[in-house]
VOPAGU-2260 file (C-alpha; in pm, 1 decimal, decimal comma):
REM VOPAGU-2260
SITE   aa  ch    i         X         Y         Z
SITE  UNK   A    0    -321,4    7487,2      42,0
SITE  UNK   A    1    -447,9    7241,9     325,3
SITE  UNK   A    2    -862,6    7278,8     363,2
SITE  UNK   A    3    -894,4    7376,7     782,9
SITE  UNK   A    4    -933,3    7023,8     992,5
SITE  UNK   A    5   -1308,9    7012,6    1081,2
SITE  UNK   A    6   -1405,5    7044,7    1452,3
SITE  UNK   A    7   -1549,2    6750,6    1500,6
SITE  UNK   A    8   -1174,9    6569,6    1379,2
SITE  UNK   A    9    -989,3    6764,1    1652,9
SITE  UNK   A   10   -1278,6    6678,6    1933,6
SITE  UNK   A   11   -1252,5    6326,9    1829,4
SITE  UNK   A   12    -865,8    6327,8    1802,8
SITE  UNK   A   13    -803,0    6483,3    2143,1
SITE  UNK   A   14   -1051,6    6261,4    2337,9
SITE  UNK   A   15    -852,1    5945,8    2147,5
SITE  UNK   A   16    -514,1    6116,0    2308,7
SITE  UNK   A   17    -647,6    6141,9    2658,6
SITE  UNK   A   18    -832,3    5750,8    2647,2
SITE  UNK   A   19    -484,2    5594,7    2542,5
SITE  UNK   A   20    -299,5    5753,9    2810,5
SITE  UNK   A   21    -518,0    5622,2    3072,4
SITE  UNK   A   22    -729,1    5927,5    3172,7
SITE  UNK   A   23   -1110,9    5887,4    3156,0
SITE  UNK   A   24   -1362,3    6203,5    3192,6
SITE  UNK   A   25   -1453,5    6025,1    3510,9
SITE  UNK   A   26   -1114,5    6102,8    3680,4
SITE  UNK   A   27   -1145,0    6438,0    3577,1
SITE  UNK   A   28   -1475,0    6464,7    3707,8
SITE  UNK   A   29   -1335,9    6247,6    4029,7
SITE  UNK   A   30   -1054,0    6580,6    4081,7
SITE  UNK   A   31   -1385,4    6844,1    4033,3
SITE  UNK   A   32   -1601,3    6687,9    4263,6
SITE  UNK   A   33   -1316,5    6734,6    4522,5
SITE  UNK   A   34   -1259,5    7117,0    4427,0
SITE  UNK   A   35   -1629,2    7207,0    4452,2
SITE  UNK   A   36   -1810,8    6953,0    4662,1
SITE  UNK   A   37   -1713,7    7183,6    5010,3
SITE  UNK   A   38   -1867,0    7479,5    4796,7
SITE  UNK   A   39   -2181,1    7298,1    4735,4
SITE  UNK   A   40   -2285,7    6986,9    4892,5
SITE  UNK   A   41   -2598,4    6896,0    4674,2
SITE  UNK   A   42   -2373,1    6834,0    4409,2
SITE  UNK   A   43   -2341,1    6512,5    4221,6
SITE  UNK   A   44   -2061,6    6332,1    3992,4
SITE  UNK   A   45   -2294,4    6366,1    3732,0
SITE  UNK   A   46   -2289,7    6754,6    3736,2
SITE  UNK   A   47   -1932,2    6700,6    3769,1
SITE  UNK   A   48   -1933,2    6500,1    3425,7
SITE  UNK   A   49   -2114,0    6700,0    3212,3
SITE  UNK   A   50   -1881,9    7017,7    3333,7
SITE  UNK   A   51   -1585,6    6847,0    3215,2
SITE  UNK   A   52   -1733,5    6715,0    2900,9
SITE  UNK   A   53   -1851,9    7067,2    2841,6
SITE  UNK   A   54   -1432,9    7183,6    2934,6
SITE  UNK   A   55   -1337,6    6911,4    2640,6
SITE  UNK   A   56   -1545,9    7070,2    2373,3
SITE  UNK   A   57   -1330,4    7376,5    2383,5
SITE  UNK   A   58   -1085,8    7420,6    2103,6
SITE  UNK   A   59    -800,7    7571,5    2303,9
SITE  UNK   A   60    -868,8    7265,3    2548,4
SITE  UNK   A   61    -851,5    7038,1    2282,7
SITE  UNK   A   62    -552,4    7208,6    2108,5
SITE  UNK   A   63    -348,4    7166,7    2480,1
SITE  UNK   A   64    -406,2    6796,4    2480,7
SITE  UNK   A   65    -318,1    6762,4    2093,8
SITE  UNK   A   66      37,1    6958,2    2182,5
SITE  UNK   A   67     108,8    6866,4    2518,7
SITE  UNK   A   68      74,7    6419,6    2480,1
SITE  UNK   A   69     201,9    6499,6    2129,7
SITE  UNK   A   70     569,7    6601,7    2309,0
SITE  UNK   A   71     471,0    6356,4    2551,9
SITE  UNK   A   72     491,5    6070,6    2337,9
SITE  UNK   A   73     778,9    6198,4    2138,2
SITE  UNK   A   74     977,6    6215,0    2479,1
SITE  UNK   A   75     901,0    5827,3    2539,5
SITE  UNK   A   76    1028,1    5780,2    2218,3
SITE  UNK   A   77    1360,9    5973,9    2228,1
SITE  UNK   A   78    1275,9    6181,5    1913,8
SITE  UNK   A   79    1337,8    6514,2    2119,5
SITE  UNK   A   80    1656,7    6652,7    2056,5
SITE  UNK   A   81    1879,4    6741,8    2376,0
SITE  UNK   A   82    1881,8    6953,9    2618,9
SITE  UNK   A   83    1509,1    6966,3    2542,8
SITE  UNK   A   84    1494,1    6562,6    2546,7
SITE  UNK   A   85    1630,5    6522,8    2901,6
SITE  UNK   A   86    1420,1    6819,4    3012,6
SITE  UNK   A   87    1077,1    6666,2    2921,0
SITE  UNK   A   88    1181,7    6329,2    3028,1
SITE  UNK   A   89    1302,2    6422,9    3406,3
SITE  UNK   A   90     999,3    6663,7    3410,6
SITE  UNK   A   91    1285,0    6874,3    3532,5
SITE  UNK   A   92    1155,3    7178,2    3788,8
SITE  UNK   A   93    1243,6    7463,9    3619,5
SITE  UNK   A   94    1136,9    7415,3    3263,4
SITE  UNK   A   95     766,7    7581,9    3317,6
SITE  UNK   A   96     644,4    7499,6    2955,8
SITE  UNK   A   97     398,1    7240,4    3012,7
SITE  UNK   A   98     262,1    7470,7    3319,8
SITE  UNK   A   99     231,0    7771,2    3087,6
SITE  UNK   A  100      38,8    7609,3    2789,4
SITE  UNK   A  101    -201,6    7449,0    3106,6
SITE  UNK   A  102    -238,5    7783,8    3214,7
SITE  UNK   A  103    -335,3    7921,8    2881,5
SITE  UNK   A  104    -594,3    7720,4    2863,1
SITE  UNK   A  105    -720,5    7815,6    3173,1
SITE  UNK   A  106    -698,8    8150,8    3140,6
SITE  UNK   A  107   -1038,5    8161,0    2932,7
SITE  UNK   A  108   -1228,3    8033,4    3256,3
SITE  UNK   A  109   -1127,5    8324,5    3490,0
SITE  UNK   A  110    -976,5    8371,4    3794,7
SITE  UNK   A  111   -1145,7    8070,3    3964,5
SITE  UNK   A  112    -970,6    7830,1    3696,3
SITE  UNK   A  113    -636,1    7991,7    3757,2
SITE  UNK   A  114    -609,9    7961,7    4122,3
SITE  UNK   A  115    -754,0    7647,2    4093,2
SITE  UNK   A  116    -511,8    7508,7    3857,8
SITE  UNK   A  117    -217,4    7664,0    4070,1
SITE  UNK   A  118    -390,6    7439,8    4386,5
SITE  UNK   A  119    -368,1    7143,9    4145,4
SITE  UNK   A  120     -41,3    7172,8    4005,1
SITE  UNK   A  121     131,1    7213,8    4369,0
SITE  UNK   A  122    -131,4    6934,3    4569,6
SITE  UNK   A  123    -154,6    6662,7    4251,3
SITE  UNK   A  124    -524,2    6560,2    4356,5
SITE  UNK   A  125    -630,3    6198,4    4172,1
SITE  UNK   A  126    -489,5    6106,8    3867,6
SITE  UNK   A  127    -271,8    6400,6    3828,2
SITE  UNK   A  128     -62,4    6253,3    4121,8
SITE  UNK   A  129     -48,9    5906,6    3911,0
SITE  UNK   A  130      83,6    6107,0    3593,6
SITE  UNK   A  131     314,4    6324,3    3762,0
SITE  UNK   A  132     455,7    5997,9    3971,0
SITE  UNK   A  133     491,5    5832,0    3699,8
SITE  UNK   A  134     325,2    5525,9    3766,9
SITE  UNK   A  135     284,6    5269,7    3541,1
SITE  UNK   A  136     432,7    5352,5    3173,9
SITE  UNK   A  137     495,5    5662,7    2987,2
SITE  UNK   A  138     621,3    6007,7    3000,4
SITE  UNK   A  139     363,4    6285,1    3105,4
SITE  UNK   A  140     546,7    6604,9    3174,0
SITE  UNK   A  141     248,4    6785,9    2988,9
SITE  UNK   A  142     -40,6    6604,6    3027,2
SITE  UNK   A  143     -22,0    6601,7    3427,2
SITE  UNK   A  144     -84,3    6985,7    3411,0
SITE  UNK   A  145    -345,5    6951,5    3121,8
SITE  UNK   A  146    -539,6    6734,2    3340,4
SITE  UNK   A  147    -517,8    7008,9    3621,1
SITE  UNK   A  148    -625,2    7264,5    3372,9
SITE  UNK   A  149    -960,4    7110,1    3226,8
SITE  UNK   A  150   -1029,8    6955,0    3624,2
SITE  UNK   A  151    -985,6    7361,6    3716,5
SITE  UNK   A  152   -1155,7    7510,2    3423,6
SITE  UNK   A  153   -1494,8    7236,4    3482,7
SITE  UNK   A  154   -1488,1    7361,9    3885,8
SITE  UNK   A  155   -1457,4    7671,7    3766,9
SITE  UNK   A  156   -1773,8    7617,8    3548,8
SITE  UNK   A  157   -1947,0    7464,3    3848,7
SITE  UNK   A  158   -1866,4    7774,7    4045,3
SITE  UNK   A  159   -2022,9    8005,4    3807,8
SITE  UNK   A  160   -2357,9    7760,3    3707,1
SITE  UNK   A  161   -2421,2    7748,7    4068,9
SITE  UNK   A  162   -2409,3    8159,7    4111,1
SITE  UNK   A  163   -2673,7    8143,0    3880,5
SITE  UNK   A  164   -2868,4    7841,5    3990,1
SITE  UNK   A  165   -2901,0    8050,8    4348,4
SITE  UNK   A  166   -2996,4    8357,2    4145,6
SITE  UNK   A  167   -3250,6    8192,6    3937,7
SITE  UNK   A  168   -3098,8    8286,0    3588,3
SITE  UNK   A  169   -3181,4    8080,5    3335,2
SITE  UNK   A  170   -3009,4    8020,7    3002,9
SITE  UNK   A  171   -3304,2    8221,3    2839,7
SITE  UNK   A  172   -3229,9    8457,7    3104,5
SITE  UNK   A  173   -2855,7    8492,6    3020,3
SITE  UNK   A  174   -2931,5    8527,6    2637,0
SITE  UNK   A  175   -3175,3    8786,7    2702,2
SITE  UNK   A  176   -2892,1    8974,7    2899,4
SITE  UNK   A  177   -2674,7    8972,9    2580,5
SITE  UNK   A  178   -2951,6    9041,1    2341,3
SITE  UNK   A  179   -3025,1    9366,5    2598,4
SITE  UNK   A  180   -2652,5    9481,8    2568,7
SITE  UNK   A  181   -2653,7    9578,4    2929,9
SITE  UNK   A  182   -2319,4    9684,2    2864,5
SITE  UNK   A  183   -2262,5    9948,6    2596,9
């Protein structure tokens, strides 16, 4: 029986996937800024940074990235078999696979991270639009809508920190609204 992988192994293993195919937690943050800058113009890249670092410590997050380059990179090297091999390598329209697992991992960020991910998967804002283009090397059929899910779930994280930054809550404040079971 296999002993569970330890968190820290998957954190480090799906930040490794996303650095060696180009993508940097600054052009995440780069696509976040864009989403939630018009929302709130006294935020700063840094804000933007920490959201999406936050996004990456997520298991399901990190579980998408671990899947989706994993097929990615199997494409490239023709170890799919067929149909499924031309599919992932044309990115062809209606296979909706790599959408749906981007979605899923949205899903635990609410509705603002949904609609937000469907804005990014049909406008292709930053480095999405350079992974879904194609340009330079590599097959990304997956991670171009991974991207677009952890950009959408950190603006959706934005949205909701700065709902409570106008109201004042703190993270004490929050606690103390679970330890109160205001809902019961």
């Amino acid at each position: 029986m296999h002993k569970p992988i330890h968190s820290k192994e998957v954190t480090k293993a799906a930040l490794q996937k996303l650095q060696d195919r180009g993508v940097t937690i600054e052009d995440i943050a780069e696509i976040v800024f864009e989403m939630q800058f018009p929302y709130h113009n006294e935020l700063e890249m840094d804000d933007c940074i920490e959201s999406v670092k936050k996004v990456l410590l997520k298991r399901e997050i990190q579980h998408a990235i671990l899947v989706g380059v994993e097929l990615d990179q199997l494409a490239e090297k023709r170890m799919l078999s067929e149909p499924l091999q031309s599919i992932v390598e044309t990115d062809e329209g209606l296979f909706g696979v790599d959408e749906t697992i981007a979605l899923g991992a949205a899903l635990g960020y609410g509705s603002i991270a949904v609609t937000t991910f469907g804005h990014l998967d049909k406008n292709k804002i930053g480095i999405i639009h350079d992974l879904d283009t194609k340009r330079g090397k590599g097959i990304h059929t997956f991670l171009d809508d991974i991207v677009a899910s952890i950009a959408a779930n950190a603006s959706s994280r934005i949205a909701h920190s700065l709902r409570d930054k106008e109201e004042n809550i703190t993270s004490e404040e929050k606690k103390q609204f679970e330890d109160e079971e205001l809902i019961g």
